[in-house]
N, C-alpha and C positions, 0 to 999 in steps of 0.2 A: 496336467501340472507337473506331472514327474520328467522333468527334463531340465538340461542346464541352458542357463543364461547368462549372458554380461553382465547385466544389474538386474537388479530386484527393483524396484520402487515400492514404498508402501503408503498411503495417501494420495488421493485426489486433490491437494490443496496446491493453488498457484505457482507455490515453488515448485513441488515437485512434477508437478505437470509440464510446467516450461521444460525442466531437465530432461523430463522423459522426451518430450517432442526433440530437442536438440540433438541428445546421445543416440536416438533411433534415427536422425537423419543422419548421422556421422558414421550409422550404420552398426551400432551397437544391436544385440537382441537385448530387448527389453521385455521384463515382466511386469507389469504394475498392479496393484492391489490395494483394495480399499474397505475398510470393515460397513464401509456405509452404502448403502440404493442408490446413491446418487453422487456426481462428480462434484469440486468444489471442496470437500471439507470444511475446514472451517470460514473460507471464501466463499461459499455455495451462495444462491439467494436460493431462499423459501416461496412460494405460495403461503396463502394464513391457513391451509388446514397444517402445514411444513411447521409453520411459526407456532400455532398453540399445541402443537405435540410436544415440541421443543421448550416451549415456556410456559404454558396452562395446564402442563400433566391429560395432554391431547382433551381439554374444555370445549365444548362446540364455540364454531366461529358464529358471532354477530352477525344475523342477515342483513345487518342496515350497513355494513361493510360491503355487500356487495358481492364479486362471481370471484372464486378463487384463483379462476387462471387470470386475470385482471392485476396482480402481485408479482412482485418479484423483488423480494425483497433483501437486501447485502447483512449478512452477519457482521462481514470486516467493512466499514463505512471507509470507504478511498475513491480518489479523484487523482486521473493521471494527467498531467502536466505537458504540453504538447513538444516537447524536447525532451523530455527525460528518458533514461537508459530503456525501459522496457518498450516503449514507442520504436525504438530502434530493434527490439526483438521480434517486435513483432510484425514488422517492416521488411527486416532480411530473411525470418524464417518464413513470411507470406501465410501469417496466421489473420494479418489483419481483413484476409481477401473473407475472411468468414463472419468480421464483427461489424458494425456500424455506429459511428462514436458520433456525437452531440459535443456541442461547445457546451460548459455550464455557463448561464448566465454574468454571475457575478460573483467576485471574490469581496471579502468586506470583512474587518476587524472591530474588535470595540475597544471602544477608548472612552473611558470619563463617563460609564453609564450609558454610550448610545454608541451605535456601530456606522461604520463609514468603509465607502467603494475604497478597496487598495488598487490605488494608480494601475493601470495598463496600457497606457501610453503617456509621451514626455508631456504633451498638454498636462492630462490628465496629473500627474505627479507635480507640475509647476503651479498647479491651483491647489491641489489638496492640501485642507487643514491638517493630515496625520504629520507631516510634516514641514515644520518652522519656517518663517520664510527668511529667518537667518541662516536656516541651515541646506535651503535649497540650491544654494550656487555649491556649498562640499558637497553634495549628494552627487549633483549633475558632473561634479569632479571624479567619484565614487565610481560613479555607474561605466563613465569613460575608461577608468583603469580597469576596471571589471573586465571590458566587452576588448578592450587592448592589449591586456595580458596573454601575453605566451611566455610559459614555462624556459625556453630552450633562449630567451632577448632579455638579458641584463636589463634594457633598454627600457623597456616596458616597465619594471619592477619596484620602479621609486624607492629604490633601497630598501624593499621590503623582500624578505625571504618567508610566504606566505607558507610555504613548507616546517619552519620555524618560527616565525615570529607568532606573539599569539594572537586572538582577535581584540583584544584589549589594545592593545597597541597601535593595531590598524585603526580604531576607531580613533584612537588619538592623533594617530596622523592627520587623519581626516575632522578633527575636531568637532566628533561628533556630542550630542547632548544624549541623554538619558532614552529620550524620545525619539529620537531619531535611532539609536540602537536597539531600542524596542522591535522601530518597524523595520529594520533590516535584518535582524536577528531572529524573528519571529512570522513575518508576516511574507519578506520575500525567501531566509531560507529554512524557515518552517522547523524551528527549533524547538522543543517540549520546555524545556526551560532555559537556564543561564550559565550553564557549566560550561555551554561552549567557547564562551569570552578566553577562556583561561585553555584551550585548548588553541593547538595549530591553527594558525586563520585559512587555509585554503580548505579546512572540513564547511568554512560557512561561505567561503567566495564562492568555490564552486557550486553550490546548490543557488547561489543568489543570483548564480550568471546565467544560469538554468532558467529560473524564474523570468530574468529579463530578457533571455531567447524566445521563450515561451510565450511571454507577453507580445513580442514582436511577430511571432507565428498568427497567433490571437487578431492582432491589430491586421494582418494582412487578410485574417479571412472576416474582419468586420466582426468578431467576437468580443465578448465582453469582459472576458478572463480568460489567465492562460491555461483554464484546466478543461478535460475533456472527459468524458464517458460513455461508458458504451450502452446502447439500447438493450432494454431485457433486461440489466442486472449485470453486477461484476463477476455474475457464476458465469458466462460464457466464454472469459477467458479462460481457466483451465480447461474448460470444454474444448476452446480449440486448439491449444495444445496437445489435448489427448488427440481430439483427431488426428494433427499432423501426424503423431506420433502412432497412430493406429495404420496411417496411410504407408507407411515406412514400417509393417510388420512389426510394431507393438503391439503385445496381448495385453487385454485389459481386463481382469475380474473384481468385478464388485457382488459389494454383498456377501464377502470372503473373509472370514475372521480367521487372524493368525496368530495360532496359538504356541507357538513356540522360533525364537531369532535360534539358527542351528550354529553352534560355533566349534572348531576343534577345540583341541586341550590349551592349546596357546591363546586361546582367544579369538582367533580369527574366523569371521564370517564365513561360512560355506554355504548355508539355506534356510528356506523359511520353510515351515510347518504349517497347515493347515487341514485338522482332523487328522486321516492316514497317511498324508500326498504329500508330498518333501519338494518342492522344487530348489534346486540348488545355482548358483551363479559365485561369480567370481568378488560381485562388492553389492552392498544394499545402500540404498538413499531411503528416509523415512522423516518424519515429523516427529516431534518429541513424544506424543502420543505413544507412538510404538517402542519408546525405548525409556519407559520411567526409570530405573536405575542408572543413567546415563546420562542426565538431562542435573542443569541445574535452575531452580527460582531466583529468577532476578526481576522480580515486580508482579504487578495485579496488572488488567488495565479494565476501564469501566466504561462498558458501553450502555447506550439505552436508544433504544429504538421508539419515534414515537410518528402513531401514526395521527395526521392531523385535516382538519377542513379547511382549511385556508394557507395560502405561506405564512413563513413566517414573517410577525409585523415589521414594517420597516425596509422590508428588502426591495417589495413591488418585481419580484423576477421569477418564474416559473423552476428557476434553481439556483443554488448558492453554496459556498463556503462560508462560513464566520469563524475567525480565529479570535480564541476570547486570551489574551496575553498573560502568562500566570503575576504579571505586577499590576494588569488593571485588576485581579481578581483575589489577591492575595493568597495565592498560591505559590508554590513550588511547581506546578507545571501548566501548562494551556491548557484548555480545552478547544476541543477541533468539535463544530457543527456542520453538516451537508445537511441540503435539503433536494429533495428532487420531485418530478410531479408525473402525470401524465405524460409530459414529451416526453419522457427520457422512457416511456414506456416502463414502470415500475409500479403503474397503482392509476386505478381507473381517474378519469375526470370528477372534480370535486373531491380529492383528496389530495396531499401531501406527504410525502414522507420526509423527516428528519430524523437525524442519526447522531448522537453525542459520544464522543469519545475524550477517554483521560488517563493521567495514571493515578489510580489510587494510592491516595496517602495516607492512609487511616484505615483503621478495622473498624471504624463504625457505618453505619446507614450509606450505604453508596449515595441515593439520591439526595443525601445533604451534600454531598460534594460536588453534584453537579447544581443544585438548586439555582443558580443565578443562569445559569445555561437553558435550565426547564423554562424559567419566565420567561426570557429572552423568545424561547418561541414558541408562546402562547398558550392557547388552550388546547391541550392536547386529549383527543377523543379515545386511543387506549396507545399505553406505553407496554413496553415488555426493554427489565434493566439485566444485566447480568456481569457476573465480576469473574475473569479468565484469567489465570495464572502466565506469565512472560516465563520462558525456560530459553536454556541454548546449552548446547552440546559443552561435556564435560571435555572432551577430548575432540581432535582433528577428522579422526581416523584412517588415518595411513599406517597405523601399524594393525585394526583389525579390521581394515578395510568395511565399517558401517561408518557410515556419513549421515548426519542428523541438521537436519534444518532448524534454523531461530521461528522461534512463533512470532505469530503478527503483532506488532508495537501501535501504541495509540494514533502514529502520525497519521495523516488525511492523504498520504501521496505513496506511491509506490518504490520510491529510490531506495528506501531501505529493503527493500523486498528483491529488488535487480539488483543489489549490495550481496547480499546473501545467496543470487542464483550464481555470482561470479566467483562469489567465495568457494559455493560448494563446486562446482565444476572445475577449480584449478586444484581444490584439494583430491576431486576423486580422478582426474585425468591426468593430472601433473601441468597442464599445460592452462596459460589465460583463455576467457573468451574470447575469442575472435567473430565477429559477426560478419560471416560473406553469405551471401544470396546464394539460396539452398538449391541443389538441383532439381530440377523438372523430373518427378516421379512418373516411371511410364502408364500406371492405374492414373495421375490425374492426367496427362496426354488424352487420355481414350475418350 
């Protein structure tokens, strides 16, 4: 360990594992380090002996659950979107030659006390009750501008400067109702609540034009929704960044607690500490984890895992999304439910997994905050809730060259997470990501 490097990494968690696979194939040396056994951080999935250490102060697991490698179970509950940014990461870096992704069944929202399929093709959208049938000819007007628009053609733009104008506006253009704003603001661009209306409209076009690419991918491979996932558990993604990143002479120590960030008098990062052994490098990447004086609290979020016998009622599909709209629920934010089963390889046959997430709004009882979300999918045979503080970086750091990652947000998708690998990568490189197909490694040749 006593040797210098280009970066440091500290965390096995998604982000910084993508960064590390990309900066070691650009040919950076990397060190990465993780105070945990296992990759993933707080992406990891568990096995249930993983899970009741973690949540039962290590309680024996129930043998009517079954054989422990049978599990695989996601701490951060997400589903990625078959056009969205990290698809394309992991496309160019040829990380995906190591995973095996599943369609989820069905995407489905609730409305008025019962939940209903969100359209994934134009049939589909021109029958659906979510929305009006006054309002389906602007929709289909909607969707047109959507998939029409380029940036650089006046032309396209309907006088609208989605750059500026805000989403409020746009929905006026389009003379949308309440309803119809719901499902486009929430259900295709996956919004926690309603501050976005009053923000730039291209923050919610583009995630909506996502969704309807997505859904067209979907439709082409006879899928039922546009989101996908990978067998095993979402822990295999940083897994296979670390590899790429191992195959391109990344070191990787786990199990390595670091007990001191080294910095000169000015502030600036030179090495990490760990016991007597000092390794030093020019910049460090870590999770807010490694940098509590650094980090600031900008929310809770409130997850609960529950594991179940049956799907959940209503859905009839072996996997799902439920987006529960924070105005069908009187809330200030959604809540996002997955569910997944056997296919997806995460929990033997005759079980269920479902996964709630939210932002908490309250310091009381988390599971009164998700209560309508608990019912919703059924009878659940054992739950484990937990409530995670939201932090992000005080500063850039380009003047002490330590770079700090945002923690995971309650959304179901991963674009805020490929938001945050672009962010960190132009701040510690100087330069955007570019995504070009990586070279052929002469160890993978052999």
């Amino acid at each position: 360990m006593d040797e210098e490097y280009d970066v440091i990494i500290l965390g096995t968690g998604l982000t910084e594992c993508i960064l590390s696979g990309i900066l070691a194939v650009e040919g950076k040396k990397v060190l990465h380090i993780d105070r945990n056994d296992f990759y993933g951080g707080e992406c990891a999935s568990l096995n249930l002996t993983q899970l009741y250490q973690r949540f039962r102060n290590s309680a024996p697991v129930p043998a009517e659950l079954g054989r422990d490698r049978d599990y695989y179970i996601d701490l951060i509950p997400k589903f990625l979107m078959q056009d969205e940014g990290l698809i394309n990461v992991l496309v160019y870096t040829d990380v995906l030659r190591y995973l095996e992704f599943v369609a989820i069944a069905t995407s489905m929202v609730y409305c008025e006390g019962k939940i209903f399929k969100v359209p994934s093709t134009p049939t589909e959208g021109l029958t659906s009750s979510l929305v009006g049938f006054f309002q389906k000819n602007n929709a289909r007007k909607f969707i047109d501008f959507l998939l029409n628009w380029k940036k650089d053609d006046p032309k396209t733009h309907q006088g609208l400067d989605l750059e500026k104008t805000s989403m409020n506006e746009v929905y006026k253009h389009f003379s949308f109702n309440e309803d119809t704003q719901e499902f486009i603001g929430h259900a295709m661009a996956l919004h926690l609540d309603d501050k976005y209306k009053n923000r730039p409209a291209i923050e919610t076009c583009r995630p909506a034009t996502m969704y309807l690419r997505s859904a067209a991918r979907a439709l082409d491979r006879n899928a039922g929704s546009p989101y996908i996932y990978p067998q095993f558990g979402l822990g295999d993604l940083p897994q296979g960044f670390a590899r790429l990143s191992a195959v391109y002479a990344g070191t990787f120590m786990l199990n390595t607690p670091v007990d001191e960030i080294v910095r000169e008098s000015d502030g600036k990062f030179t090495g990490v500490r760990s016991g007597d052994q000092v390794a030093k490098a020019k910049q460090v990447i870590g999770d807010p984890s490694y940098f509590p004086k650094h980090v600031r609290k900008t929310g809770r979020v409130i997850r609960a895992i529950c594991i179940l016998r049956q799907p959940i009622p209503n859905t009839a599909a072996d996997s799902a999304q439920i987006i529960m709209p924070q105005r069908q629920i009187g809330r200030e934010h959604d809540i996002y439910i997955t569910c997944l089963s056997h296919e997806q390889k995460v929990c033997p046959q005759g079980r269920w997994i479902a996964s709630i997430s939210t932002i908490a709004e309250t310091a009381g009882e988390p599971k009164d905050e998700i209560a309508q979300a608990l019912k919703l999918v059924g009878p659940i045979e054992q739950i484990f809730v937990s409530v995670s503080d939201i932090y992000e970086p005080l500063e850039d750091g380009t003047e002490s060259n330590v770079f700090i990652s945002r923690s995971y947000d309650a959304t179901s998708h991963f674009e805020t997470v490929y938001n945050d690998v672009k962010d960190l990568y132009k701040r510690v490189t100087g330069n955007e990501l570019t995504l070009q197909k990586r070279p052929v490694n002469a160890e993978q040749q052999a």
